[in-house]
C-alpha positions, 0 to 999 in steps of 0.5 A: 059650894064650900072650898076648903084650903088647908094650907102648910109647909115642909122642909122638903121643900127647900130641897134645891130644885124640888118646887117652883112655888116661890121666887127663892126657897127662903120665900117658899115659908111665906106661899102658903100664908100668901095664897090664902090670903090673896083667896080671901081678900084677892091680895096679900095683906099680912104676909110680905110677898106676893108669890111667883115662881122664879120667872115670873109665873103667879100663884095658882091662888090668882086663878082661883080667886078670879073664878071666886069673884065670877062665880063666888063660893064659900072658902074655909082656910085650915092651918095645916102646918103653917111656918108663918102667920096669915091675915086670914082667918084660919081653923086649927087641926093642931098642925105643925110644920113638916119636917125635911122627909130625909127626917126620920119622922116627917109629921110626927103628929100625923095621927091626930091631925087627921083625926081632929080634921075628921071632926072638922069634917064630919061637923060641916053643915055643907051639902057638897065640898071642894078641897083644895091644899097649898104646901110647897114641896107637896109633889114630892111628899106625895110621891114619898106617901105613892111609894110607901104605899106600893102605889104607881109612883108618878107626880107632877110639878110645879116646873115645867121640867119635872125634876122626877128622878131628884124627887125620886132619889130624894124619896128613897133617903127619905124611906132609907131614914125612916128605917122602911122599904117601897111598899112597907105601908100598905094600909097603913097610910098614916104610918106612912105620913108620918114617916116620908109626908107632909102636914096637909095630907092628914089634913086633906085625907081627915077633912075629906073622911069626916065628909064623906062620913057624914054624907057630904059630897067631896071633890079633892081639888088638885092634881097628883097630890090629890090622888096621893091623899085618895090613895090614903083613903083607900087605904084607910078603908075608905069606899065612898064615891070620890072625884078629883078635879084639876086643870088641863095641864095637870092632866097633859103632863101625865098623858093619861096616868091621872085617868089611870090613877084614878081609875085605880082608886075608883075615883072620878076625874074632872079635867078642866081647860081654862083656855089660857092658850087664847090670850097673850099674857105672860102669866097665862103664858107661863101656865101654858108652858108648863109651870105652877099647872095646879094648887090652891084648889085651881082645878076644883074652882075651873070646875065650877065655871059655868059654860061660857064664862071662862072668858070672864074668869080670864079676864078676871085673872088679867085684873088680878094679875095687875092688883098683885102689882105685877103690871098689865101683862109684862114679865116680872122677870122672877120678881117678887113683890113685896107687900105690907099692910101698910102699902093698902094705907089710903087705898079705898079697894085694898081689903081690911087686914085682920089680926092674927089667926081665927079657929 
């Protein structure tokens, strides 16, 4: 099994109370360049910080790399739109980082994003993948996308209070900018990231079109992001099968509008519960009480557990949790550690740290 993570960023994001994905909005640019290296090497090693939400909550990243070090599966990370560098190794679709969807134009290279993505995934010699996304703000860009494509416009976040009227003011600026009205993309779903979306959907929608094409199973690893990119994909014309994983929190959160979204779109729908419910630990805590829910491919990796193995992925996230320096189970209090490659130096267990970005 191949997990592809295009990872990106949007000014959306610094929308103040938009995301949760970062201890403070100007640390939000680094999350994505973080959370695929902590997949990779299961720690930070380039970039500076290691990302929590603002009380404490880790990156969905740990979670995934727990199940990646329990289960093990291939990882491919796409540069859709990073605004700083990553250690890991990374495949460029030519992204840019996204603007402020209040912009007139928010991914003004929309189209050819998703069509370099879609020779990406065409080329790939995988039998079956997983795709998963990193982009703080990436809720409300996928709300925008919902909402110019005359979709039922409802997402999640990573808060446990959804702050989902702000998004929804926040997406009627952006459609009033961008010179449209709710529902004025139909069909057109590149139109409509290019107007109100972020980097990653192009790069998710293109990855998962060229699979498709080519025979390869896709699974869209993630929540209600996940179901604005099926939902560009259906609009593009797209009829092949297609499922969507993501966690039992996505999923409760909504009370059963994924099950009807994805029903809509003639989606699949795999909800996994990691039973965080059964330890005392902060982290799982934070989780279980509404934040962060989803992200970096959290749900799809869940997915692939075998039965009777959760207990070992917890555990597994326990270890992680104290690797990234955030202590044996006790609050950060919102901290942020901060980390560089030279803080590894005369660390036998610390990842190498490889220069620049690969292709």
């Amino acid at each position: 099994m191949r997990v592809i993570l295009p990872a990106g960023t949007t000014e959306t994001a610094l929308i103040e109370g938009i995301s949760a994905a970062g201890a403070a909005p100007a640390l939000m640019a680094h999350t994505p360049s973080a959370d695929v290296e902590i997949l990779e090497y299961g720690r930070p090693t380039q970039s500076p910080v290691t990302p929590v939400s603002p009380s404490g909550c880790p990156t969905p990243a740990a979670i995934t790399r727990a199940v990646r070090e329990v289960v093990g599966f291939d990882v491919s990370v796409v540069d859709a739109g990073l605004s700083e560098p990553t250690a890991a190794p990374t495949v460029d679709v030519g992204a840019t980082p996204g603007r402020d969807i209040r912009d007139p134009v928010a991914v003004p290279d929309a189209s050819s994003i998703y069509d370099r993505a879609r020779e990406f995934g065409a080329s790939l010699p995988d039998e079956a993948l997983l795709i998963g996304e990193t982009v703080p703000g990436g809720t409300t860009t996928a709300l925008a996308l919902l909402t110019a494509l005359d979709e039922p416009a409802d997402v999640s976040s990573s808060l446990p209070a959804n702050p989902l009227e702000q998004k929804r003011v926040v997406v009627e600026d952006a459609l009033d900018e961008s010179g449209l009205e709710a529902g004025a993309c139909v069909g057109d779903p590149l139109e409509a990231i290019r107007a109100v979306g972020d980097p990653v959907q192009p790069t998710v929608a293109g990855i998962a079109a060229g699979a498709l094409e080519a025979g390869i199973e896709v699974t869209l690893a993630g929540g209600t992001q996940m179901v604005a990119v099926a939902a560009a994909l259906r609009h593009a014309g797209l009829e092949a099968p297609l499922s969507i994983a993501t966690t039992s929190f996505v999923a409760d959160e909504r009370d059963g509008g994924l099950q009807a979204a994805c029903d809509r779109l003639d989606c699949d729908l795999v909800v996994t519960d990691p039973g965080f419910d059964a330890r005392d630990h902060v982290a799982m805590n934070r989780y279980c009480a509404g934040e962060a829910k989803e992200g970096v491919a959290m749900g799809g990796a869940l997915s692939l557990v075998p039965d009777g193995e959760m207990a070992t992925v917890r555990d597994q996230f326990e270890t992680i949790y104290a690797r990234l320096g955030m202590g044996d189970g006790e609050s950060v209090d919102g901290g942020l550690p901060d980390r560089s490659p030279a803080d590894d130096a005369g660390d036998p267990d610390a990842p190498a740290t490889e220069g620049g970005r690969g292709s």
